[in-house]
C-alpha positions in Angstrom: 95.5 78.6 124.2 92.5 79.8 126.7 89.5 78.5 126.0 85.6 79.1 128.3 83.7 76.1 128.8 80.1 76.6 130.1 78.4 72.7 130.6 74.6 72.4 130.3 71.9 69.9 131.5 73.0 66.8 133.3 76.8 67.4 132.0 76.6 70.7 134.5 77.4 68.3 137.9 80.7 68.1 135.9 81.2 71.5 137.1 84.1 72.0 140.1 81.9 74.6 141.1 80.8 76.1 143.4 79.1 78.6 140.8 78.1 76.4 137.7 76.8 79.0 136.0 80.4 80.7 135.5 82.4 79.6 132.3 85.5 77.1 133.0 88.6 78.5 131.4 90.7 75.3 129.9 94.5 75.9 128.6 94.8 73.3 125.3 97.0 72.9 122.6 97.1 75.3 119.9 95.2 72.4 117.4 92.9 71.7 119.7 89.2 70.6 118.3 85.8 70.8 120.8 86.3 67.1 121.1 89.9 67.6 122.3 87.7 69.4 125.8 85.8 66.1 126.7 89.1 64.5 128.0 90.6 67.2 129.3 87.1 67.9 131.3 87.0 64.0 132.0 83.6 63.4 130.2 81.9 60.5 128.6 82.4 61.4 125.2 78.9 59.0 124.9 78.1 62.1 126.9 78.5 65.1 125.0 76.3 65.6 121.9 76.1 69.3 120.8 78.6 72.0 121.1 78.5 75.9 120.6 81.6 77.5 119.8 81.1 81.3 119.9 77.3 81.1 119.9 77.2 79.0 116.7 76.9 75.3 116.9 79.7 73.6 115.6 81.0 69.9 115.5 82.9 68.0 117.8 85.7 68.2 114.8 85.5 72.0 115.1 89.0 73.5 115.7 89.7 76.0 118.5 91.1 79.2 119.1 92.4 81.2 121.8 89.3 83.0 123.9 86.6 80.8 122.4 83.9 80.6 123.9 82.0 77.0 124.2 78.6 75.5 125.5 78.7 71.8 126.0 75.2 69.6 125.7 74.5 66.0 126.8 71.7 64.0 123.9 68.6 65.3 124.1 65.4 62.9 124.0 61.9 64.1 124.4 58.4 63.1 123.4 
């Protein structure tokens, strides 16, 4: 399956560029889950905090399908 991958924050130098701003399309296996992307994209899992699948935030346990659409986000801290 196809899958989008737009990566936000600091995961975005992740990008192979040269326009970040332009979704990554993935293949996986049909079974794949969000967490399934931070190998395949060669991330810190330590890394990768929040997901979007389709607009709606999902887990990292979340299954995927073919033409999702997913936003990746690093931890957020603030004060």
């Amino acid at each position: 399956m196809k899958v989008y991958v737009k990566l936000y924050a600091l995961l975005r130098k992740h990008h192979p560029g040269p326009n970040r701003s332009i979704p990554m399309e993935l293949t996986l296996a049909d079974g794949a889950t969000v967490a399934d992307l931070v190998p395949a994209l060669g991330l810190d899992p330590n890394f990768v905090r929040t997901a979007f699948v389709n607009n709606e935030a999902r887990g990292l346990d979340s299954p995927l399908h073919d033409g999702d659409q997913v936003g990746l986000f690093p931890p957020v801290v603030g004060g």
